[in-house]
C-alpha positions as CSV (number, residue, x, y, z in Angstrom):
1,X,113.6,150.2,221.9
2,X,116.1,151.2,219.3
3,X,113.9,151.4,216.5
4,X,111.9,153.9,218.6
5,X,112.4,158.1,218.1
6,X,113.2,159.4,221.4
7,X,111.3,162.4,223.2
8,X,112.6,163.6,226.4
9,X,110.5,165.4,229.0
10,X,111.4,169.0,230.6
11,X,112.3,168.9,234.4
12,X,109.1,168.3,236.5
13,X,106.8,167.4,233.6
14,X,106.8,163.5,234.2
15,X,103.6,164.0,236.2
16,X,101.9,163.8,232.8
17,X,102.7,160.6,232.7
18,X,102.4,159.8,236.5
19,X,98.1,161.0,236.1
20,X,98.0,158.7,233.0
21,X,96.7,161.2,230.8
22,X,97.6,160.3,227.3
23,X,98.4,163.8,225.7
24,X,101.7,165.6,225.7
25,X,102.0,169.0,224.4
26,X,105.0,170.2,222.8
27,X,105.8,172.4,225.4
28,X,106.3,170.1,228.3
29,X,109.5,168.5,225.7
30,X,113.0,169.2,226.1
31,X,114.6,167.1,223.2
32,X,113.0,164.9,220.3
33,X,115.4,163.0,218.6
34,X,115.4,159.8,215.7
35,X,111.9,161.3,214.8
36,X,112.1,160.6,211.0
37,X,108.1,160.6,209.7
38,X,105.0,162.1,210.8
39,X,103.3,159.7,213.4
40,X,106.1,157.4,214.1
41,X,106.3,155.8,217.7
42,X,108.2,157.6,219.9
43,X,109.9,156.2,223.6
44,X,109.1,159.1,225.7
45,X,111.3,159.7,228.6
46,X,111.7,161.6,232.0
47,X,114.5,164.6,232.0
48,X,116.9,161.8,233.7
49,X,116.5,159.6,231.0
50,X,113.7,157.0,232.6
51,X,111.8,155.1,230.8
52,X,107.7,156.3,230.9
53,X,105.6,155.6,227.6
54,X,105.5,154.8,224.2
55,X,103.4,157.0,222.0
56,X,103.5,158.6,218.5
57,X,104.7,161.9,217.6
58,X,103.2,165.1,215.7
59,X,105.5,167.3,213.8
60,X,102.8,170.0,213.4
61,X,99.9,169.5,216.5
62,X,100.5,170.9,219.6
63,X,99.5,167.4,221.0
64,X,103.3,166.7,220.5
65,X,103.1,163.1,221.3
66,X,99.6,160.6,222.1
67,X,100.2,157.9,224.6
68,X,99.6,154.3,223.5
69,X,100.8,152.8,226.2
70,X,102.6,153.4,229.7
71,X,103.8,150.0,229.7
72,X,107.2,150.5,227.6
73,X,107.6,146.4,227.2
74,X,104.9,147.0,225.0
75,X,104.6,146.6,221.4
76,X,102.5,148.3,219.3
77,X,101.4,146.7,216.1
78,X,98.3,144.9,214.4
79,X,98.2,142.9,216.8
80,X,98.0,145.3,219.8
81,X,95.9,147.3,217.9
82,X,93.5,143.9,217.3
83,X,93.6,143.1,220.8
84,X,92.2,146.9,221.7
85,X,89.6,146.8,218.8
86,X,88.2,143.3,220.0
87,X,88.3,144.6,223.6
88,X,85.7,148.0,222.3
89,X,83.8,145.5,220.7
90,X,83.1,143.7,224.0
91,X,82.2,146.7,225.8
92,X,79.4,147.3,223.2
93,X,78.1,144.1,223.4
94,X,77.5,144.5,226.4
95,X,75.5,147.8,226.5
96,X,73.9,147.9,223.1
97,X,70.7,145.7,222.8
98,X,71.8,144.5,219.2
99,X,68.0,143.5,218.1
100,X,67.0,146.7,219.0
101,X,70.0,149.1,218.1
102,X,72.2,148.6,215.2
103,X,74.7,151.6,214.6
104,X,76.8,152.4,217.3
105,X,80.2,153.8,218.2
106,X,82.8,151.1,218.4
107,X,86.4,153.1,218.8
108,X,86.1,156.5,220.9
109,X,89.6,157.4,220.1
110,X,91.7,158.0,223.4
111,X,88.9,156.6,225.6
112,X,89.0,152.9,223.9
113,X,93.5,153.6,224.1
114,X,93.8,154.2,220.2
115,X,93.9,157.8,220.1
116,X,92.8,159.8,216.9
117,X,90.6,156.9,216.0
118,X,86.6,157.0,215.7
119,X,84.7,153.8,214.6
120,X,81.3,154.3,213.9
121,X,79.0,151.3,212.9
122,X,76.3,151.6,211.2
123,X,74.0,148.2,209.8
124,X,77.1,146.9,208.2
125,X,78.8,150.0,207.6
126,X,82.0,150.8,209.4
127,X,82.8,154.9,209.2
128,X,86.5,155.6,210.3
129,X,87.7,158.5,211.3
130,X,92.0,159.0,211.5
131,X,92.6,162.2,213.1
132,X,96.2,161.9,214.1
133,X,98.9,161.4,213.2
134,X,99.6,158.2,214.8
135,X,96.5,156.4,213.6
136,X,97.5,157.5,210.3
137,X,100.8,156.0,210.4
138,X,98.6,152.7,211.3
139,X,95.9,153.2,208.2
140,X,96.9,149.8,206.6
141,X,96.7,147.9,210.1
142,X,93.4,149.5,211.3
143,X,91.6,149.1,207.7
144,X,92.7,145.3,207.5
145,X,91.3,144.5,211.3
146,X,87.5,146.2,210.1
147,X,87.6,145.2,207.1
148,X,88.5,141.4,208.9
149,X,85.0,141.7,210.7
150,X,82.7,139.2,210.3
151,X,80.3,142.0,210.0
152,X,81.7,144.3,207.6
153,X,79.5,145.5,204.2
154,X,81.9,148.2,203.6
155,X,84.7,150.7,205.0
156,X,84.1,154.4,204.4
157,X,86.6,157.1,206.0
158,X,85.4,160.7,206.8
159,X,88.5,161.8,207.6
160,X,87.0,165.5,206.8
161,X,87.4,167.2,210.3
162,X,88.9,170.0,211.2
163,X,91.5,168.0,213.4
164,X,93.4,166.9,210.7
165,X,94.9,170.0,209.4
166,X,96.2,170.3,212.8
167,X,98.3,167.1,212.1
168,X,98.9,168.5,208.7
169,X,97.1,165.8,207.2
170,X,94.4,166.3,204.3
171,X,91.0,166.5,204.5
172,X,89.5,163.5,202.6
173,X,86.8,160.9,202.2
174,X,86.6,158.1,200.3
175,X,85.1,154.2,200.0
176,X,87.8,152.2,201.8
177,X,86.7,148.5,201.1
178,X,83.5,147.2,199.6
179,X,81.7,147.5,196.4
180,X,79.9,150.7,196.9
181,X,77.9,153.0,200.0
182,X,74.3,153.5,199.5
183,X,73.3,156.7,199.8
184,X,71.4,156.1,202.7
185,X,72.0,153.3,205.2
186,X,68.7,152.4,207.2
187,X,69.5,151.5,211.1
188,X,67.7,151.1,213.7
189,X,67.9,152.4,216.8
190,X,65.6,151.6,219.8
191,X,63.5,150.0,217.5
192,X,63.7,153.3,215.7
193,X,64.0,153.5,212.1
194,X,66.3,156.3,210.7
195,X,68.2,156.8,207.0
196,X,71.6,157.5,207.2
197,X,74.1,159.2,204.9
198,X,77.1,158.7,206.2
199,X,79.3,160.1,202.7
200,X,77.8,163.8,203.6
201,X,76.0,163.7,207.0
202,X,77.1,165.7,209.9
203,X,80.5,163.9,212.1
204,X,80.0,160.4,210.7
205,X,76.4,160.8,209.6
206,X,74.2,160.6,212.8
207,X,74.2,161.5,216.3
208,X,74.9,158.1,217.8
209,X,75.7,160.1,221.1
210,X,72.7,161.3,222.1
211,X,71.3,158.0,221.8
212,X,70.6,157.5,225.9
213,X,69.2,161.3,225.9
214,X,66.6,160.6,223.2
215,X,65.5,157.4,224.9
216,X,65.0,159.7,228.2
217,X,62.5,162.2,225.9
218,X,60.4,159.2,225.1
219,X,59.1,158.9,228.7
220,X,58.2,162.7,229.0
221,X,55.9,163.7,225.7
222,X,53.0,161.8,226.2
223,X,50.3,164.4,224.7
224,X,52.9,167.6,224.4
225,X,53.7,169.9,221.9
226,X,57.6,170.1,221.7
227,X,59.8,172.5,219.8
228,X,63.3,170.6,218.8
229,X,65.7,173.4,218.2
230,X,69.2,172.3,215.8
231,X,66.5,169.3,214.8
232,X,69.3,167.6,212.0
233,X,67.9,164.6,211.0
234,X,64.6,164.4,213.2
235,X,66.2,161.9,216.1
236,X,64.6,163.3,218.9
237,X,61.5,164.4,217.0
238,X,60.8,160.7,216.0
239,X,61.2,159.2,219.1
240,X,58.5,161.9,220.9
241,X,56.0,161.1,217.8
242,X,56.3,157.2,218.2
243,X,56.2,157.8,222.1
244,X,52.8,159.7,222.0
245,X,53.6,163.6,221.6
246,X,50.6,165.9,220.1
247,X,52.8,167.9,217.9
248,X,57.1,169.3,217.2
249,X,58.0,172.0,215.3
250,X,61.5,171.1,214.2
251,X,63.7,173.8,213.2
252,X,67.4,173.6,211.4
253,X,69.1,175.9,209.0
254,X,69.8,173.0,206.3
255,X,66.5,172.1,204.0
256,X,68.8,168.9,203.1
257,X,68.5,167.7,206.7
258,X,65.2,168.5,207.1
259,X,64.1,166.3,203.9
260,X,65.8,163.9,205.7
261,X,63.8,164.6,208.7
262,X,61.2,164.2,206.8
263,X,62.5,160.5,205.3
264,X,62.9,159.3,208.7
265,X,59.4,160.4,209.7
266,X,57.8,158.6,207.0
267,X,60.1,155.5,207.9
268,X,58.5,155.4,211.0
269,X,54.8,155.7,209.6
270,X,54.2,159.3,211.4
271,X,51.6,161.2,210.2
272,X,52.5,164.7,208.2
273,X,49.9,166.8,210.1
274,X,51.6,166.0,213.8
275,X,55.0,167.5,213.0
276,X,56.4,170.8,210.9
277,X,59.7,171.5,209.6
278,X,61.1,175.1,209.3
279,X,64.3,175.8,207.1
280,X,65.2,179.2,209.0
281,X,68.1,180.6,211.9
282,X,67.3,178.6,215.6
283,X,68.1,182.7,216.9
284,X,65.8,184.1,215.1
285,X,63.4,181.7,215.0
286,X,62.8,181.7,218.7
287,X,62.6,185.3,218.8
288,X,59.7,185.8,216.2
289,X,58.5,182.5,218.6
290,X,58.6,185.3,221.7
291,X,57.4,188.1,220.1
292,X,54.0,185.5,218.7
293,X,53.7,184.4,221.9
294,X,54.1,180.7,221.5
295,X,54.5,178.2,224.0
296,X,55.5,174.6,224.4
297,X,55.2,171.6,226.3
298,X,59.2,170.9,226.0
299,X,62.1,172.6,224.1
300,X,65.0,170.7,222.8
301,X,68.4,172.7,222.8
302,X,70.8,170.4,220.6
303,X,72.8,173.0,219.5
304,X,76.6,172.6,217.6
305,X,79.8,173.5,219.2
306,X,79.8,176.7,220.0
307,X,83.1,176.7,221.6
308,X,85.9,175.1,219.3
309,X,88.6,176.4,221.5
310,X,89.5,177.6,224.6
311,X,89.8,181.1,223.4
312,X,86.1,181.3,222.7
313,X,84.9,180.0,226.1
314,X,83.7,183.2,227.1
315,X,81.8,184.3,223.6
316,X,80.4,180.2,223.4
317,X,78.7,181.3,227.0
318,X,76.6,184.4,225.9
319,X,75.4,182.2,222.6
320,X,74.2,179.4,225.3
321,X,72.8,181.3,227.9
322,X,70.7,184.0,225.4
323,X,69.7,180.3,223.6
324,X,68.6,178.7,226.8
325,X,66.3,182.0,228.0
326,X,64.8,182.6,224.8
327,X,63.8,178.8,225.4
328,X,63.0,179.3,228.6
329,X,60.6,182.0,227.2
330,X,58.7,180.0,225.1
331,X,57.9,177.4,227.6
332,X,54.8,176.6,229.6
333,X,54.6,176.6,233.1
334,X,55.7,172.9,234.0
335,X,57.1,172.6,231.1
336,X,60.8,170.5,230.4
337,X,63.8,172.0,229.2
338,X,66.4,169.5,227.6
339,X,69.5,171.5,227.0
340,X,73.1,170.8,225.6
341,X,76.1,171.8,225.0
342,X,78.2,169.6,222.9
343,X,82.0,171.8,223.2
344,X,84.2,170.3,225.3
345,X,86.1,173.7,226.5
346,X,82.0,173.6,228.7
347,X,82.7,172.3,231.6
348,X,80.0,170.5,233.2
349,X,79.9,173.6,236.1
350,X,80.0,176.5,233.6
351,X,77.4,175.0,231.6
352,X,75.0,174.4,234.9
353,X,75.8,178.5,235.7
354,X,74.9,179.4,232.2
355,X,71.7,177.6,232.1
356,X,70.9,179.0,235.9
357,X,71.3,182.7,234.7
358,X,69.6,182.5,231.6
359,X,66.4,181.1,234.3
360,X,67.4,184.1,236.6
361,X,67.3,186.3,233.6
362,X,64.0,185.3,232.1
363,X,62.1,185.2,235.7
364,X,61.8,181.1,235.5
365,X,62.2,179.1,238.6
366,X,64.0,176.1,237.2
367,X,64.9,172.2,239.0
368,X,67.8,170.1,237.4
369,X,65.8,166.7,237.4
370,X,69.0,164.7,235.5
371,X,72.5,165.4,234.4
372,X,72.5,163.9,230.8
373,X,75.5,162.9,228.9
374,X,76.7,161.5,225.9
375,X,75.7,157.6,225.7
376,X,77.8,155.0,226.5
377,X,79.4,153.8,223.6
378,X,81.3,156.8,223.9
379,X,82.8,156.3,227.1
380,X,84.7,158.9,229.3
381,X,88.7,157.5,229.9
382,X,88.7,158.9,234.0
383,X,92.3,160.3,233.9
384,X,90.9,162.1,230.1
385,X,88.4,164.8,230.8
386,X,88.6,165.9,227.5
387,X,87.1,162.7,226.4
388,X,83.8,164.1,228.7
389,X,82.4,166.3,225.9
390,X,78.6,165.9,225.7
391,X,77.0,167.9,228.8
392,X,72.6,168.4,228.9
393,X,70.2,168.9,231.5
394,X,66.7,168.1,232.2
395,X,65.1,171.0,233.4
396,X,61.5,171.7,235.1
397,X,60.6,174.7,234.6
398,X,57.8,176.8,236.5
């Protein structure tokens, strides 16, 4: 372990490691020695000097150090780093119908155990993500083992979140390996058709994780009108007008998205005069909605985070429960309510409250008929709660 930095734990705080949870934060550490570059791999060790992980360490987040493994025998290279990626790919193969579905997540960062990586496949099309410091220091390694696949058109990284200038690391995107990225890459998904641009699209270009939630929709809109609130790219509005829905008014800010929308209708030969797109603010929108009078079969509440930390917990709250009664408002009486909330600092408990008093609040008698989550290739690590970031409902409403 010689070549390894050294980061020693404050008294009392080996219980981090005890729980398995792969995050330390810079205030748990005592000492960080032999620490030379951003990301390098670090020994980290109890305040008596025992042994307990090996994980890389952040000069600037205050995610000090991300666990890799707590097995301190082991090595991490390519070859651990194959071993984990081969292991993901397994797990999808085993819940994604491949003739049906073909873009998928295939690395869910801590969750698959290489933390600050996303994977996102898409018809040939791999989308990386680094958004630590520790994946970063393994770039080379990680391109090389995707770009190794069997399946692999091309490589793009969209390594434009947020995250990154946490780690101190720039914002950038960029073609990675292959000759070129089409500006639109056509998956399928359920036997669903959609265009993709994954260069400029939202995250890495689709919402792969509400894949199980718009398969749910399809059984429900059988001769409904539906309203899809935070529409993006159409996904939920094309699986209710291939599954039988009279009519959706689809609603996002962006008139880029919604031509996209309207692409991925067309793709799946439904008829312009069963579906309406309006470029205007989801608020106001459902306000003017309420003061028309209009009323719906099913709403769709899909909106984005509201709550990017835990400072804003409290002011994320009032924008979902006023949301979710001004939806509440515009439905009919036994009428469904599919409702998300896509910020991790929402627990599962808070958000089931919110939703509750915005019913209480607009005089609506409401049943929880599911619990809906993100889907499955984006699995929840159980001693990482923060990986469980995708919380909806399915609500009758009377």
């Amino acid at each position: 372990m010689s070549n390894l930095g050294l980061v020693k734990l404050k008294k009392g705080k080996e219980s981090i490691i005890k729980f398995r949870h792969p995050w330390i934060f810079s205030g748990a550490i005592d000492k960080v020695e032999n620490v030379e570059e951003n990301g390098q791999l670090v020994l980290v060790s109890s305040s008596n000097n025992q042994p307990l992980a090996i994980g890389s360490y952040s000069f600037y987040s205050q995610i000090a150090v991300r666990i890799w493994s707590f097995d301190i025998s082991s090595k991490v290279d390519k070859s651990l780093l194959l071993k984990r990626f081969n292991s993901a790919l397994e797990l999808r193969k085993n819940i994604i119908n491949r003739s049906e579905t073909n873009a998928f997540r295939v690395i869910n960062s801590e969750s698959d155990h290489i933390p600050g990586l996303i994977v996102d496949f898409y018809a040939g099309y791999y989308v990386i993500q680094f958004l630590s410091a520790g994946v970063e220091y393994f770039r080379k390694e990680i391109i090389e083992i995707i770009s190794n696949q069997s399946d692999c058109i091309g490589i793009y990284e969209r390594s434009d979140s947020d995250v990154r200038i946490k780690e101190n690391l720039p914002l950038q995107t960029k073609l990675l390996f292959g000759d070129s990225i089409p500006e639109k890459v056509l998956i399928k998904e359920n036997g669903i058709c959609f265009g993709v641009d994954i260069q400029k699209g939202h995250k890495t270009g689709f919402y792969l994780d509400q894949r199980d939630n718009r398969l749910i929709l399809k059984n429900f809109c059988k001769n409904k009108n539906i309203l899809n609130c935070f529409c993006y790219t159409g996904g939920f509005s094309a699986y209710a007008l291939t599954n039988g829905a009279n009519y959706v008014v689809n609603i996002d800010s962006s008139a880029k998205v919604l031509e996209l929308a309207n692409e991925n209708h067309r793709l799946n030969f439904i008829s312009d005069d069963i579906y309406e797109n309006i470029e205007a603010d989801v608020f106001k929108t459902l306000r003017t909605f309420r003061e028309e009078n209009r009323k719906f079969d099913i709403v769709i509440l899909d909106p984005p985070k509201f709550a990017d930390s835990a400072a804003n917990i409290q002011k994320a709250a009032r924008a979902y429960k006023y949301i979710n009664l001004l939806s509440l408002q515009l439905l009919n009486h036994g009428g469904f309510l599919f409702t998300f909330s896509c910020s991790g600092h929402i627990s599962r408990d808070l958000f089931n409250k919110i939703v509750n008093d915005a019913a209480l609040d607009a005089g609506r008698e409401i049943k929880f008929l599911s619990y809906l989550n993100q889907s499955k290739d984006h699995p929840i690590l159980s001693s990482f709660p923060e990986s469980y970031y995708l919380k909806g409902l399915l609500c009758y409403v009377n």
